[in-house]
DSSP file (Angstrom, degrees, kcal/mol; ACC not computed):
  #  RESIDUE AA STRUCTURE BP1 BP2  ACC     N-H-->O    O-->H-N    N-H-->O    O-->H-N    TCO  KAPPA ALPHA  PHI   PSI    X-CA   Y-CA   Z-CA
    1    1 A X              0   0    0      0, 0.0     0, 0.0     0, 0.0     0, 0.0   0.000 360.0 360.0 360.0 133.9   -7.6    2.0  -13.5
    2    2 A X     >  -     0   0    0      1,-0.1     4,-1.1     4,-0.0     5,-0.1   0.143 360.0-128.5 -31.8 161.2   -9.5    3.1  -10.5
    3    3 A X  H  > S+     0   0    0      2,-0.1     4,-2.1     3,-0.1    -1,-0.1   0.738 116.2  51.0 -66.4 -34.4   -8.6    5.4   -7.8
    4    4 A X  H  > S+     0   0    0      2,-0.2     4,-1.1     1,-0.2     5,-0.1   0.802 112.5  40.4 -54.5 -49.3   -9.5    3.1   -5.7
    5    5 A X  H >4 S+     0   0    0      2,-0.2     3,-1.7     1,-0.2     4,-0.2   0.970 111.9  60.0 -82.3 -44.4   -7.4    0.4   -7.3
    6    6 A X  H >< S+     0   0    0     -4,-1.1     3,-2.2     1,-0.3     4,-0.4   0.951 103.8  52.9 -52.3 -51.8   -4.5    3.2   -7.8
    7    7 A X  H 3< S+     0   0    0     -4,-2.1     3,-0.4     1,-0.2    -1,-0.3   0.940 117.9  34.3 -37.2 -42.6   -4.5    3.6   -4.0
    8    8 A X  T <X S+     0   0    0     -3,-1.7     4,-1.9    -4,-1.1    -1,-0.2   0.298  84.5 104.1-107.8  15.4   -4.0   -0.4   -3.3
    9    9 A X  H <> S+     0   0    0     -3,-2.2     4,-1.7    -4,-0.2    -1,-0.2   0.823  75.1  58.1 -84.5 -12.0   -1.9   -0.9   -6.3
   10   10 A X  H >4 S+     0   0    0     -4,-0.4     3,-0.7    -3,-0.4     4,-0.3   0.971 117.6  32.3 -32.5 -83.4    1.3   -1.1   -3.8
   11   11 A X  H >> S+     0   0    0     19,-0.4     4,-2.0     1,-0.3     3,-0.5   0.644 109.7  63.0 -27.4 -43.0   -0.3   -4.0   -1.9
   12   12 A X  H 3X S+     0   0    0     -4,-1.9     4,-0.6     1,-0.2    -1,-0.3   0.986 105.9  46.0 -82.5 -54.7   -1.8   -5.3   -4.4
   13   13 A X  H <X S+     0   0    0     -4,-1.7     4,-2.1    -3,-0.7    -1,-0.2   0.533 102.6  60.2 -42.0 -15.8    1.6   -5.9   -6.0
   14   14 A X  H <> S+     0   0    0     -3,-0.5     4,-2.3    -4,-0.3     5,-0.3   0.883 106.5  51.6 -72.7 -66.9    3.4   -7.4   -3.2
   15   15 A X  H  <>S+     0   0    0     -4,-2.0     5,-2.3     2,-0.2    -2,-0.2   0.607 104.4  48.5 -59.3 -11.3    1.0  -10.0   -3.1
   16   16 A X  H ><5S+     0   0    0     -4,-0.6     3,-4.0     3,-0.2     4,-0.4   0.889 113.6  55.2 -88.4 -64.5    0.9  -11.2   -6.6
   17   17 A X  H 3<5S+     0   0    0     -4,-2.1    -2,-0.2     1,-0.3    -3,-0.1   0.695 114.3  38.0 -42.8 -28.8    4.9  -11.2   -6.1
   18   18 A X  T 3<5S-     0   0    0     -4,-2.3    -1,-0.3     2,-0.1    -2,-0.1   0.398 122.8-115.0 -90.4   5.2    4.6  -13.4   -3.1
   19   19 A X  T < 5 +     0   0    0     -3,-4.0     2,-0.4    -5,-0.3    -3,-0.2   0.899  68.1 127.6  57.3  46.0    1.8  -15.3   -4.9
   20   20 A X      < -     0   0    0     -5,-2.3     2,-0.7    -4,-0.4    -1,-0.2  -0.921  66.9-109.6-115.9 158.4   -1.3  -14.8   -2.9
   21   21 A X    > > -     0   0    0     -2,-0.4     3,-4.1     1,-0.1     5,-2.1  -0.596  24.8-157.0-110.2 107.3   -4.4  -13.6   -4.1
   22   22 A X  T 3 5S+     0   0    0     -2,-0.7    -1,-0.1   -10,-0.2    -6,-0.1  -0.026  90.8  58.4 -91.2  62.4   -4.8   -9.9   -2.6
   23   23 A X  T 3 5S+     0   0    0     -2,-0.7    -1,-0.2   -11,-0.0     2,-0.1   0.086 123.2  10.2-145.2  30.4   -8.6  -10.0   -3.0
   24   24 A X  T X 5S+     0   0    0     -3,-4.1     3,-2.0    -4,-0.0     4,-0.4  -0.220 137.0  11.3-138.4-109.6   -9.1  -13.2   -0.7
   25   25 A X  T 3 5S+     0   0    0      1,-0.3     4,-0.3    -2,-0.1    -3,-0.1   0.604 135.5  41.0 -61.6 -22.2   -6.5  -15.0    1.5
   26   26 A X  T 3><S+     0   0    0     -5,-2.1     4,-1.2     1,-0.2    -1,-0.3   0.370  74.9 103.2-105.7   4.8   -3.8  -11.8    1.0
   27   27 A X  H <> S+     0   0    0     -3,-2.0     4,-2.3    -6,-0.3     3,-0.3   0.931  86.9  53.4 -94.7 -32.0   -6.2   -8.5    1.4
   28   28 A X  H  > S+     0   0    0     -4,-0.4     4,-3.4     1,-0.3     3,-0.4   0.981 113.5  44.2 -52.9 -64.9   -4.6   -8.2    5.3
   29   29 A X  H  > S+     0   0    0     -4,-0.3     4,-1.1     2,-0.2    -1,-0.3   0.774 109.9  52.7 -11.6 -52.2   -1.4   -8.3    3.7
   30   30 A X  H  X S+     0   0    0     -4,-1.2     4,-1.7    -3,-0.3   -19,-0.4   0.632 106.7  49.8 -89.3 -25.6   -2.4   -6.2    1.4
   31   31 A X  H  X S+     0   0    0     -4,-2.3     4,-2.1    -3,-0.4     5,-0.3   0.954 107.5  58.4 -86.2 -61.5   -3.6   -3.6    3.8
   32   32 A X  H  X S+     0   0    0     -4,-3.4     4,-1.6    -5,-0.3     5,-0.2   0.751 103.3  46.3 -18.1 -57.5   -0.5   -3.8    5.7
   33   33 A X  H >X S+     0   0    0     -4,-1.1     3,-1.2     1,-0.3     4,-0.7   0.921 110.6  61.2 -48.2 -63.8    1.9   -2.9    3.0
   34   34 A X  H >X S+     0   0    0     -4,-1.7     4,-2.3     1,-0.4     3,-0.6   0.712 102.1  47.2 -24.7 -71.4   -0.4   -0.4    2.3
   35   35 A X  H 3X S+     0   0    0     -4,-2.1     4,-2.1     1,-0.2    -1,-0.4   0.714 108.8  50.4 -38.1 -30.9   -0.1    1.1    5.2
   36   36 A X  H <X S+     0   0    0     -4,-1.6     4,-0.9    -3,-1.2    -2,-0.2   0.519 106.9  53.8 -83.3 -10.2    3.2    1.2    5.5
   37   37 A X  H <X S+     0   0    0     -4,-0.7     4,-2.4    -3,-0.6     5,-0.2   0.932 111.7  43.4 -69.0 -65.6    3.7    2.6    2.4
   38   38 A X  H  X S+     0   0    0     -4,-2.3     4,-1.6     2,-0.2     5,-0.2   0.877 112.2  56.9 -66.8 -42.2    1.3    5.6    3.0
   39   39 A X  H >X S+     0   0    0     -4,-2.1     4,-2.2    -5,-0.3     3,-1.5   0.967 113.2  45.0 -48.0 -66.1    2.9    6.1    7.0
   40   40 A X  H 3X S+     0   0    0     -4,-0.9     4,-2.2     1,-0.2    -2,-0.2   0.912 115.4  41.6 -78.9  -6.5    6.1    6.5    5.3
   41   41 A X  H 3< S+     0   0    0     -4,-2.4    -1,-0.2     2,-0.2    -2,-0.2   0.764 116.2  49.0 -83.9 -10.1    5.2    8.6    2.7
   42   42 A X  H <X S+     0   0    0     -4,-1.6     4,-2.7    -3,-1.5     3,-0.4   0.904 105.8  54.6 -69.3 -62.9    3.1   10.7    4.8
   43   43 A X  H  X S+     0   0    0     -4,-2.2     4,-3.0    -5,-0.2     5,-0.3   0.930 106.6  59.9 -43.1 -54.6    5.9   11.1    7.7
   44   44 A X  H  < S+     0   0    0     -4,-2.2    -1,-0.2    -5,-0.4    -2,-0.1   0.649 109.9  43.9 -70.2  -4.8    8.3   12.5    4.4
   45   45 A X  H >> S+     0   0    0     -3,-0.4     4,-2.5    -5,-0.2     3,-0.7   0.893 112.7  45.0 -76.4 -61.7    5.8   15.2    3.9
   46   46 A X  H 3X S+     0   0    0     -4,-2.7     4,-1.4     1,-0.2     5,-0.4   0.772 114.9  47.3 -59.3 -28.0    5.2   16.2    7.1
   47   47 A X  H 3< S+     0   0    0     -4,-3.0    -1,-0.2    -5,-0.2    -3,-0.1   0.659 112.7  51.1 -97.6  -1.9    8.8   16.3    8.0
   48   48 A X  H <4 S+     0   0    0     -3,-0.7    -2,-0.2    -5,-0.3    -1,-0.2   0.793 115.5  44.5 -91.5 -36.9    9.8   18.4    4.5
   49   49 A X  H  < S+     0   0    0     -4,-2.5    -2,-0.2     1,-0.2    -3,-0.1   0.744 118.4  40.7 -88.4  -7.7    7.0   20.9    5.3
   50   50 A X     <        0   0    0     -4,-1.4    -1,-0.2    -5,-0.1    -3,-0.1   0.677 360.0 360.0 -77.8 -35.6    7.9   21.3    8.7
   51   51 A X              0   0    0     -5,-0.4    -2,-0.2     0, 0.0    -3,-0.1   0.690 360.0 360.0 -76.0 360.0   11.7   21.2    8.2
């Protein structure tokens, strides 16, 4: 596995589970998740090394 791929392997699961192919019709999808994955794990950093 990539780094690359390790990075998008949320997304990338979410879409096989909803059955869309996240490297055509799903890669928006796919970016979402993704984001939202990495915001909230980002936010539980920031707020453990600040707190």
């Amino acid at each position: 596995m990539k780094l690359s791929e390790a990075f998008l392997w949320p997304g990338t699961k979410v879409c096989e589970r909803l059955g869309v192919n996240p490297e055509g019709d799903g890669s928006l999808l796919r970016w979402m998740v993704n984001t939202l994955v990495y915001l909230v794990v980002s936010l539980l950093v920031v707020w453990m090394i600040m707190g």
